[in-house]
Gaussian input, Z-matrix of N, CA and C with variables (Angstrom, degrees):
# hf/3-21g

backbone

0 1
 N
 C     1     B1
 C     2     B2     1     A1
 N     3     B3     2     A2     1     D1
 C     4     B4     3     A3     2     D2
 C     5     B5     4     A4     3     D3
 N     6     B6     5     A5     4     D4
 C     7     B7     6     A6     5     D5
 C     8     B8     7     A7     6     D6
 N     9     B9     8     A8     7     D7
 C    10    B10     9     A9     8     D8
 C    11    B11    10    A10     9     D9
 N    12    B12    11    A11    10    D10
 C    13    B13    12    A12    11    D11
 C    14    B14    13    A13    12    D12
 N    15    B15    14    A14    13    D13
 C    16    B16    15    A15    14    D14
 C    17    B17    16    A16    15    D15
 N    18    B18    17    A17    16    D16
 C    19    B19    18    A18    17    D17
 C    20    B20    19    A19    18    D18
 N    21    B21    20    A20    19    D19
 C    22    B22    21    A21    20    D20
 C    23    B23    22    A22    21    D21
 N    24    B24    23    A23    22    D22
 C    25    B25    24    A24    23    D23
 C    26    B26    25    A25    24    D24
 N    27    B27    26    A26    25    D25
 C    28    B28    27    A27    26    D26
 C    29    B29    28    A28    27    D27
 N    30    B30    29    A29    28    D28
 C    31    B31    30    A30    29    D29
 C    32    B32    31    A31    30    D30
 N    33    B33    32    A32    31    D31
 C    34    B34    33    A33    32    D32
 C    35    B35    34    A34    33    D33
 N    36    B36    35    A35    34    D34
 C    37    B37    36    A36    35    D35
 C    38    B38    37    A37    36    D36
 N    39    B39    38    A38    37    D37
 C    40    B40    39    A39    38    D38
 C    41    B41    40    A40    39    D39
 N    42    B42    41    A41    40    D40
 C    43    B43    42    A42    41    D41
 C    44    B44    43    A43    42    D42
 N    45    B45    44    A44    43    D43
 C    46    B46    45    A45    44    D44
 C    47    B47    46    A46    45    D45
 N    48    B48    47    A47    46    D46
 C    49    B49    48    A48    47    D47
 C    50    B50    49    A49    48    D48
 N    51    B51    50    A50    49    D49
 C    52    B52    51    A51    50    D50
 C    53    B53    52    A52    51    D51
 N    54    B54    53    A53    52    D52
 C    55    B55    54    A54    53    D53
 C    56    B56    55    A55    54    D54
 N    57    B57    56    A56    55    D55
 C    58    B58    57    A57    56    D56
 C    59    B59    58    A58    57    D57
 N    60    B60    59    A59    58    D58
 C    61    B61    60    A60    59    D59
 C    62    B62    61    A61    60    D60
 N    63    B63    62    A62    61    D61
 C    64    B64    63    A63    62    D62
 C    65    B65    64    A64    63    D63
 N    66    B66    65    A65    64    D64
 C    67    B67    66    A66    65    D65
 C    68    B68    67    A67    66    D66
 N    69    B69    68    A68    67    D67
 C    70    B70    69    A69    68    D68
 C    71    B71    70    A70    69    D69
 N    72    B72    71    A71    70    D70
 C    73    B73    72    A72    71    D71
 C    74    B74    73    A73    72    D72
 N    75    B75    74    A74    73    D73
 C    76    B76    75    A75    74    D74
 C    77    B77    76    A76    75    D75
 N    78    B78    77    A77    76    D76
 C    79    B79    78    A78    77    D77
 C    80    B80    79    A79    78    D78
 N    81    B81    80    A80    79    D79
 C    82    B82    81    A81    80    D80
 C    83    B83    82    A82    81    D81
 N    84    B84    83    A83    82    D82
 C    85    B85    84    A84    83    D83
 C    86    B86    85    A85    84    D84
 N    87    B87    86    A86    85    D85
 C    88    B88    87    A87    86    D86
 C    89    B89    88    A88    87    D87
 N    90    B90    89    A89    88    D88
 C    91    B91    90    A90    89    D89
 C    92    B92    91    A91    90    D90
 N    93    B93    92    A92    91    D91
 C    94    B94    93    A93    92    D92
 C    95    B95    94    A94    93    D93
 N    96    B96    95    A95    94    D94
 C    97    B97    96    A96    95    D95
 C    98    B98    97    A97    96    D96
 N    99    B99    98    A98    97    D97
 C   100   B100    99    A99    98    D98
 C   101   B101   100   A100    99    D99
 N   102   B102   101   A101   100   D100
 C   103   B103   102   A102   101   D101
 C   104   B104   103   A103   102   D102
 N   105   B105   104   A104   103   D103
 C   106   B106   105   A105   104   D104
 C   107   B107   106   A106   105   D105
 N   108   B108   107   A107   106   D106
 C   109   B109   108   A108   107   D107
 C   110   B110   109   A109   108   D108
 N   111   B111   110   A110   109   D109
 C   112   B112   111   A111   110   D110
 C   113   B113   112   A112   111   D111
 N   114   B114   113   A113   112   D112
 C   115   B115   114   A114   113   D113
 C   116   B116   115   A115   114   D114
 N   117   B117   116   A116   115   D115
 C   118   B118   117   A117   116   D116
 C   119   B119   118   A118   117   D117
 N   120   B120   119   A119   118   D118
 C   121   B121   120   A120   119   D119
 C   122   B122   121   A121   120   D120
 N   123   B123   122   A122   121   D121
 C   124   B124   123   A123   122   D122
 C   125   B125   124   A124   123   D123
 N   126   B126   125   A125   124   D124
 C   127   B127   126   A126   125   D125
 C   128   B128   127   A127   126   D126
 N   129   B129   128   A128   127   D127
 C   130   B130   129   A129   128   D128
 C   131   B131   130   A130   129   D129
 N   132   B132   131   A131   130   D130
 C   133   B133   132   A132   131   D131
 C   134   B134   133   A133   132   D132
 N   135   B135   134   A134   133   D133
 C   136   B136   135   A135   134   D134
 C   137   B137   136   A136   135   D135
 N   138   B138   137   A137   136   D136
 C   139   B139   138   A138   137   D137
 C   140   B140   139   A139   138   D138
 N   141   B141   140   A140   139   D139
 C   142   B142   141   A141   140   D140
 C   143   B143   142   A142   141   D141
 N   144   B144   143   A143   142   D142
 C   145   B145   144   A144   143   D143
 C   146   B146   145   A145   144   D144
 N   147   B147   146   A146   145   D145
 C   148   B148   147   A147   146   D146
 C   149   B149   148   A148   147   D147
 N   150   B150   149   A149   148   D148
 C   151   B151   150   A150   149   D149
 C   152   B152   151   A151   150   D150
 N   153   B153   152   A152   151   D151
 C   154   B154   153   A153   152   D152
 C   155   B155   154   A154   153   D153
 N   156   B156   155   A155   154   D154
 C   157   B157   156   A156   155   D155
 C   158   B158   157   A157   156   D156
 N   159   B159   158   A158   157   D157
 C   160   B160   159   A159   158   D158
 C   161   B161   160   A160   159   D159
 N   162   B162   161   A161   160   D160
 C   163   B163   162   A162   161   D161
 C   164   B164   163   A163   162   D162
 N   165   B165   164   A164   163   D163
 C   166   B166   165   A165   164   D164
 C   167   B167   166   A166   165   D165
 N   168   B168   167   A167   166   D166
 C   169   B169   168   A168   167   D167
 C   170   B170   169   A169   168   D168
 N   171   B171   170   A170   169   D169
 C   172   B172   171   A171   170   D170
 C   173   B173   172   A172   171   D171
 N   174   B174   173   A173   172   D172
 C   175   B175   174   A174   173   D173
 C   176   B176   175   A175   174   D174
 N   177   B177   176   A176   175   D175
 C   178   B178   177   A177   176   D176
 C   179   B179   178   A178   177   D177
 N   180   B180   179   A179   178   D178
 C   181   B181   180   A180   179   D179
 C   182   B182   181   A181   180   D180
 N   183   B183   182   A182   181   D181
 C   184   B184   183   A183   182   D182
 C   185   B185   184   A184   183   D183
 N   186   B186   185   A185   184   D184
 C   187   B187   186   A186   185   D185
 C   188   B188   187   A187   186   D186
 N   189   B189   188   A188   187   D187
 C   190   B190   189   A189   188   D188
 C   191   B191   190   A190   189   D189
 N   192   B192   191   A191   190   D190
 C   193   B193   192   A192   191   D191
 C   194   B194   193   A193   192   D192
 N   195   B195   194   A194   193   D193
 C   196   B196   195   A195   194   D194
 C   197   B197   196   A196   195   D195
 N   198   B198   197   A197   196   D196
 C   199   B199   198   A198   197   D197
 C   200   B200   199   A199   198   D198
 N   201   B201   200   A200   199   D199
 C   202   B202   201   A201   200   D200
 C   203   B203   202   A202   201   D201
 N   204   B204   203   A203   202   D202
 C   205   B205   204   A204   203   D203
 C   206   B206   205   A205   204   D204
 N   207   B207   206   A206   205   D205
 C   208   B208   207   A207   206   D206
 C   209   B209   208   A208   207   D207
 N   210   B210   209   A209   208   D208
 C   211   B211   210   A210   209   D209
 C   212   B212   211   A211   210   D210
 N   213   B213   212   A212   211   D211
 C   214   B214   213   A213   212   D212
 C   215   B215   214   A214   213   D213
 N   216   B216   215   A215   214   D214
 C   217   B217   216   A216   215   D215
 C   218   B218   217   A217   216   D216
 N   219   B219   218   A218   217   D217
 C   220   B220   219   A219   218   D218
 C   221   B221   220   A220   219   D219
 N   222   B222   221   A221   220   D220
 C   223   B223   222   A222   221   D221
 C   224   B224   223   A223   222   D222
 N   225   B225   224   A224   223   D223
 C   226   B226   225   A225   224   D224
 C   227   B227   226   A226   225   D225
 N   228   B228   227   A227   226   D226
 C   229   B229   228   A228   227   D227
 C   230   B230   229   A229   228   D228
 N   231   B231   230   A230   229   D229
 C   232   B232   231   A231   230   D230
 C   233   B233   232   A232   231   D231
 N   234   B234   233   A233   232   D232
 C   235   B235   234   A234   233   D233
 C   236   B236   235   A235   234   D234
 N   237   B237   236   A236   235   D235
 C   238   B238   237   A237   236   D236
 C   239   B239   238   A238   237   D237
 N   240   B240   239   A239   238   D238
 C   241   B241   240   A240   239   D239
 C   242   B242   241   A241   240   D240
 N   243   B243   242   A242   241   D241
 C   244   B244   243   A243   242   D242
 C   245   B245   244   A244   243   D243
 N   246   B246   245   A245   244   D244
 C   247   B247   246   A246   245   D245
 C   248   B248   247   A247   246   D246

   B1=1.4540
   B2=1.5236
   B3=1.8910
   B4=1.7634
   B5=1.3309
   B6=1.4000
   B7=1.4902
   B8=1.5048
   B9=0.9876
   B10=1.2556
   B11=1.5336
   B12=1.3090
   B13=1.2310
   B14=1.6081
   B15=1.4474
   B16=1.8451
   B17=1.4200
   B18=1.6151
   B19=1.4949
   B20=2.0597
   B21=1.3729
   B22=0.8290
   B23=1.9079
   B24=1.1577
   B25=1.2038
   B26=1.7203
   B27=1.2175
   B28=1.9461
   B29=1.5400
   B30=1.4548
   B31=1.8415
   B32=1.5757
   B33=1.0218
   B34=1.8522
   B35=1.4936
   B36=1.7469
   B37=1.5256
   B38=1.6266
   B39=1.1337
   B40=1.2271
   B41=1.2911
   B42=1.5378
   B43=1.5861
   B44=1.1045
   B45=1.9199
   B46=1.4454
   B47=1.2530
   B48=1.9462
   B49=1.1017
   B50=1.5118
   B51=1.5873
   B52=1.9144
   B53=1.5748
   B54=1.4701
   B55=1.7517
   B56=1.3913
   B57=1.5258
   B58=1.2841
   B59=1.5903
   B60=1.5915
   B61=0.8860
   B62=1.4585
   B63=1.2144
   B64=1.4144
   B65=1.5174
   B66=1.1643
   B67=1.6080
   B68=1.6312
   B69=0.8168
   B70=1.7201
   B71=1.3667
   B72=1.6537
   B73=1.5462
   B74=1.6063
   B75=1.4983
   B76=1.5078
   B77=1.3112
   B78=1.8599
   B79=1.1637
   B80=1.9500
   B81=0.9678
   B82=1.6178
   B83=1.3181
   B84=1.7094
   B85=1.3946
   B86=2.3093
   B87=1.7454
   B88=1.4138
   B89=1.7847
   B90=1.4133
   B91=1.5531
   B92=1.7290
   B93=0.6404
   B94=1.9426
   B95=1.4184
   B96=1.3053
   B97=1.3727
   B98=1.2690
   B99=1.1412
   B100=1.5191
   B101=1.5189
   B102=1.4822
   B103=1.4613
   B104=1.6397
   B105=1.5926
   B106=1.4006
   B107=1.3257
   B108=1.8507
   B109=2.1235
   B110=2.1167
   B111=0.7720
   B112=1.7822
   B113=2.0363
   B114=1.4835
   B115=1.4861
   B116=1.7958
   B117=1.1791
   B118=1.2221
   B119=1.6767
   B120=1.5469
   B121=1.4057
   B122=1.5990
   B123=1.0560
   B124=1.8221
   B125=1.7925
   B126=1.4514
   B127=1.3615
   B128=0.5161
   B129=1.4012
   B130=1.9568
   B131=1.2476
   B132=1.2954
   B133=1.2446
   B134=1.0106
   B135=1.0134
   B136=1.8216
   B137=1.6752
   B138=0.9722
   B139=1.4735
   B140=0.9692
   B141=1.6203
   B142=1.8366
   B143=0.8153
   B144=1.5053
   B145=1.8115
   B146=1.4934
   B147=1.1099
   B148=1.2871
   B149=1.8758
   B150=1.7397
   B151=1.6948
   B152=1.8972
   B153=1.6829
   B154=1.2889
   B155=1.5585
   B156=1.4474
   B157=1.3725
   B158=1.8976
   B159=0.6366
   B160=1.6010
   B161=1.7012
   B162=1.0485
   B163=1.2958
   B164=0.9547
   B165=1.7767
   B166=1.8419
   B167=1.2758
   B168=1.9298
   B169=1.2104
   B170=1.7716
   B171=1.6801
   B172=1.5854
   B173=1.4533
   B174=1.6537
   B175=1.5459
   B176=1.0919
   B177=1.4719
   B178=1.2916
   B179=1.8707
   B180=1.0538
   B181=1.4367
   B182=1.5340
   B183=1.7299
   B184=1.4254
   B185=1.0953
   B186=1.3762
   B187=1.7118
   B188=1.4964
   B189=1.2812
   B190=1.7152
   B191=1.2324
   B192=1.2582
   B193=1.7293
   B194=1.6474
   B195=1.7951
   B196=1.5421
   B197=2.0875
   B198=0.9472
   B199=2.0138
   B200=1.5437
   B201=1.5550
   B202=1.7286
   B203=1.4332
   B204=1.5377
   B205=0.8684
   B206=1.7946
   B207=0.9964
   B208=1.5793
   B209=0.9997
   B210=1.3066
   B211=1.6212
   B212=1.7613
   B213=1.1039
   B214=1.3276
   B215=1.5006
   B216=0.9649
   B217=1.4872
   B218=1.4225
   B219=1.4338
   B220=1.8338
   B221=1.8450
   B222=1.7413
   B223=1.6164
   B224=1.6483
   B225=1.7076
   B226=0.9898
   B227=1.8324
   B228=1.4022
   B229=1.2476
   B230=1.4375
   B231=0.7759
   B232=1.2542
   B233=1.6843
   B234=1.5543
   B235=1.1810
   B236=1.4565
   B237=1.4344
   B238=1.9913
   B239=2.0200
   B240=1.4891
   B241=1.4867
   B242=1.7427
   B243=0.8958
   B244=1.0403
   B245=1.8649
   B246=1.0757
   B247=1.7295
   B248=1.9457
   A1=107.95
   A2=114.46
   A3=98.93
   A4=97.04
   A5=95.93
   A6=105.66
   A7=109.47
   A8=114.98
   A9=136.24
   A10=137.80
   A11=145.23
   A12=133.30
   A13=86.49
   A14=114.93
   A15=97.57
   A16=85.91
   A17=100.53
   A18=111.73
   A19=88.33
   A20=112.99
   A21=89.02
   A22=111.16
   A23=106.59
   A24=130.38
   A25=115.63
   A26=94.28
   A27=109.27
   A28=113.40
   A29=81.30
   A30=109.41
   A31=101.83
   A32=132.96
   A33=127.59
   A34=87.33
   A35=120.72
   A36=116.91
   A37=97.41
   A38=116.74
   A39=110.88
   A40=132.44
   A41=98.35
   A42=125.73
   A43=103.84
   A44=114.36
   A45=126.64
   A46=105.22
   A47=124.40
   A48=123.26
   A49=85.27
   A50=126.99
   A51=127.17
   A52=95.07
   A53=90.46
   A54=78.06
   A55=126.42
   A56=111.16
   A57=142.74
   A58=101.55
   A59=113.71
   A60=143.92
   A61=143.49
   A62=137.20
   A63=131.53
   A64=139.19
   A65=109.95
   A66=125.93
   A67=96.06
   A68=134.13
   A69=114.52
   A70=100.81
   A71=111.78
   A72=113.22
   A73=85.74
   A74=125.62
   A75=118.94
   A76=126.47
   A77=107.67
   A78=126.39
   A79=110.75
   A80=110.32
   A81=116.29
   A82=113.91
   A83=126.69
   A84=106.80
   A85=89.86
   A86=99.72
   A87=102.38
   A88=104.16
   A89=116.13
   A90=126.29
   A91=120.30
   A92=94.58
   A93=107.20
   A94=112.55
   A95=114.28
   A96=118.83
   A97=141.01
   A98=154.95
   A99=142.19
   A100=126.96
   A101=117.03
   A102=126.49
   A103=75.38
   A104=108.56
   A105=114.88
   A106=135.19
   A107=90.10
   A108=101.87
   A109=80.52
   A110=101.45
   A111=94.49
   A112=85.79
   A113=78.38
   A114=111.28
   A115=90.29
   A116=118.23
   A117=150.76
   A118=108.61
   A119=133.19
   A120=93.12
   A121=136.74
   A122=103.36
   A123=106.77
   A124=113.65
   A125=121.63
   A126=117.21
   A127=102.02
   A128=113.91
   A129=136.19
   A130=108.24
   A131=140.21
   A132=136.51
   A133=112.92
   A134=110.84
   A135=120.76
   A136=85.79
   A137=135.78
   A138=127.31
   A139=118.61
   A140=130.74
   A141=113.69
   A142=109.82
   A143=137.20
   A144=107.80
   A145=106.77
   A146=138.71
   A147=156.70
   A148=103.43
   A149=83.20
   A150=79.70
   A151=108.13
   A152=107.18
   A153=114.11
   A154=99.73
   A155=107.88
   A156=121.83
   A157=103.35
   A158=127.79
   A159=131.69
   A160=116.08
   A161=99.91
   A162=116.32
   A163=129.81
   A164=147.44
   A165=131.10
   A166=86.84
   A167=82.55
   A168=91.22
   A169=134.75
   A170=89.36
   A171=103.48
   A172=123.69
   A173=77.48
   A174=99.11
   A175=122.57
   A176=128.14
   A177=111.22
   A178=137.54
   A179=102.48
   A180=114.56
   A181=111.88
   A182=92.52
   A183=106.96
   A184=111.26
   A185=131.13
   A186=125.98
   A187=91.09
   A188=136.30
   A189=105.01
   A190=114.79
   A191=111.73
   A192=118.68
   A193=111.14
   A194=107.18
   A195=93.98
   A196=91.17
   A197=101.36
   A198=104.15
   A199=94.66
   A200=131.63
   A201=131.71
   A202=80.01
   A203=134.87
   A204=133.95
   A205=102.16
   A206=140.36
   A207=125.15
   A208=111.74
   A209=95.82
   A210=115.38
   A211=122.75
   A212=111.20
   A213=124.97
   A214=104.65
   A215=119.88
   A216=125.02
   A217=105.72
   A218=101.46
   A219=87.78
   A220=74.07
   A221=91.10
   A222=112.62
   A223=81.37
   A224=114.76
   A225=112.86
   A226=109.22
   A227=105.27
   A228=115.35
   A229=119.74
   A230=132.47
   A231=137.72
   A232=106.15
   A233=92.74
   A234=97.49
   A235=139.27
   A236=120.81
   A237=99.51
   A238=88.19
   A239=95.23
   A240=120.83
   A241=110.07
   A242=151.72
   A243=131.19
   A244=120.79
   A245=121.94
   A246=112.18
   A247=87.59
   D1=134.00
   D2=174.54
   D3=-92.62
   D4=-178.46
   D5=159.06
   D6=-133.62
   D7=-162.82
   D8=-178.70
   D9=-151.24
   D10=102.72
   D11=-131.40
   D12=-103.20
   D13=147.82
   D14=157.71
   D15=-156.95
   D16=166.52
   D17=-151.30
   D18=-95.50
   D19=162.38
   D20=-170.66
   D21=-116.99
   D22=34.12
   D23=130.53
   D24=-41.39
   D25=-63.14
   D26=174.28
   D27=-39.91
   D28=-70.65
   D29=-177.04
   D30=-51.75
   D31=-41.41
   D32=-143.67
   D33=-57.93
   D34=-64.74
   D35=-149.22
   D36=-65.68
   D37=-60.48
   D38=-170.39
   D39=-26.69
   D40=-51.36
   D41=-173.05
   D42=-48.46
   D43=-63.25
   D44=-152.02
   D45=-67.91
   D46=-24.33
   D47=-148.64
   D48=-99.68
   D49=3.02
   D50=173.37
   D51=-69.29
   D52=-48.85
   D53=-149.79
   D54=-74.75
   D55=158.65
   D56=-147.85
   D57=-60.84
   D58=-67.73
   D59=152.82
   D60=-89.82
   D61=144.18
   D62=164.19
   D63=-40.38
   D64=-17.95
   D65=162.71
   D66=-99.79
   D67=-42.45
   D68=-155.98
   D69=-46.09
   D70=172.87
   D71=-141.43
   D72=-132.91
   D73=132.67
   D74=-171.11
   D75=-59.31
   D76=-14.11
   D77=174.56
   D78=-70.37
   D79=-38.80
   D80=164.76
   D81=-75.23
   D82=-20.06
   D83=-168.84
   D84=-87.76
   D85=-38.95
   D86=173.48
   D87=-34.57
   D88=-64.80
   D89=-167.23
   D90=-49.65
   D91=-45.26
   D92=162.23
   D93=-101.20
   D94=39.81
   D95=148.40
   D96=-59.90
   D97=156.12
   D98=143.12
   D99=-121.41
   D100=127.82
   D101=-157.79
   D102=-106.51
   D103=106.74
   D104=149.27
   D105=-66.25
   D106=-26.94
   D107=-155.26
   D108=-99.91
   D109=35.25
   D110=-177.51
   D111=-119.34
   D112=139.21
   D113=-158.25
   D114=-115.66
   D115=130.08
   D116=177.57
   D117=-65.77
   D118=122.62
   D119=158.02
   D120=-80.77
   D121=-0.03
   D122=164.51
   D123=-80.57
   D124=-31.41
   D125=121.67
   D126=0.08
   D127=-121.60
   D128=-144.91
   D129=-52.96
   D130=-22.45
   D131=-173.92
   D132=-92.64
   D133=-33.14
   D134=178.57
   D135=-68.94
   D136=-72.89
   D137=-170.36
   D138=-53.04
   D139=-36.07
   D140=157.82
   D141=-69.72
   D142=-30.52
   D143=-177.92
   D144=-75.36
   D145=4.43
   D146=-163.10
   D147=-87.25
   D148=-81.92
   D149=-174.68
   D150=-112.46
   D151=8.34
   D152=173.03
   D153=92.60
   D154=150.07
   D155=-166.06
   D156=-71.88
   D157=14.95
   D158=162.77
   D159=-60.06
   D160=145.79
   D161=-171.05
   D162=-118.10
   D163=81.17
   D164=-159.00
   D165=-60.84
   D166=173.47
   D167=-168.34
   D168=-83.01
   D169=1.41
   D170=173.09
   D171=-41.77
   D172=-61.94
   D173=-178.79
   D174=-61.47
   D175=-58.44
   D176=146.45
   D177=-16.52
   D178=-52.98
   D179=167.23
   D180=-29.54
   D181=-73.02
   D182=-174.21
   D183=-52.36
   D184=-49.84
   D185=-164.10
   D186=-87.22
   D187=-15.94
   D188=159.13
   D189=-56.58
   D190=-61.76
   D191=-166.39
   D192=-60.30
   D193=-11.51
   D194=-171.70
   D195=-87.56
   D196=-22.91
   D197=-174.61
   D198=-76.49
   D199=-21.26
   D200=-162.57
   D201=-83.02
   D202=-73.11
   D203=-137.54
   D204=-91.73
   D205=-7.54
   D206=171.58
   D207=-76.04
   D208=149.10
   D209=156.34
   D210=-146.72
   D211=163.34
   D212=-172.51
   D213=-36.58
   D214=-175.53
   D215=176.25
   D216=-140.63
   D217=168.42
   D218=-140.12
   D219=-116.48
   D220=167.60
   D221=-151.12
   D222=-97.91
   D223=118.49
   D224=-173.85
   D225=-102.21
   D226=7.15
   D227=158.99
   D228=-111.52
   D229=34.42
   D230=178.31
   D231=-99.41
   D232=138.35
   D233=170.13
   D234=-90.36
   D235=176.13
   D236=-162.04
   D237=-95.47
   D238=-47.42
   D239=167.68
   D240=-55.97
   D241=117.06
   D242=142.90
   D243=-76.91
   D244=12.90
   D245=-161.99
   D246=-109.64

C-alpha cells in the first residue's frame, strides 16, 4: 500500500469544504472517504497480465525519483538527551 504525506495546511480547505455539516469532525469527514486513485492488487494484476509487467518509461521515471528522493522518517520520540 503507498501513501502519501501532505501537510495539513493542504488538507485544512479541502477537508472543511467535505463536511456535511459545521460541527462534523475531519476525522469523520477522513472516515467516509473515498480513495478513487487507489489501485487494487487484483487491479494491478489484472493489468500486467493485460499488457504485461513492463513499464514506459514515464513511469519508470516516477518510481526512480520516488526511491531518489526518500528518506527515513525521523524518530519523533527520540530523545535529544539520552540520560
Amino acid at each position: 500500500m503507498s501513501s502519501k504525506t501532505k501537510s495539513l495546511r493542504e488538507a485544512y480547505e479541502p477537508l472543511r469544504a467535505a463536511r456535511r455539516y459545521p460541527g462534523e469532525s475531519f476525522g469523520a469527514v477522513v472516515l467516509r472517504a473515498s480513495w478513487s486513485e487507489t489501485t487494487t492488487g487484483r487491479a494491478f494484476l489484472d493489468i500486467c497480465r493485460e499488457r504485461g509487467a513492463v513499464l514506459d518509461a514515464e513511469e519508470l521515471a516516477r518510481l526512480e525519483a520516488v526511491k531518489r528522493d526518500d528518506a527515513p522518517a525521523t524518530d519523533k520520540w527520540a530523545r535529544a538527551d539520552p540520560t
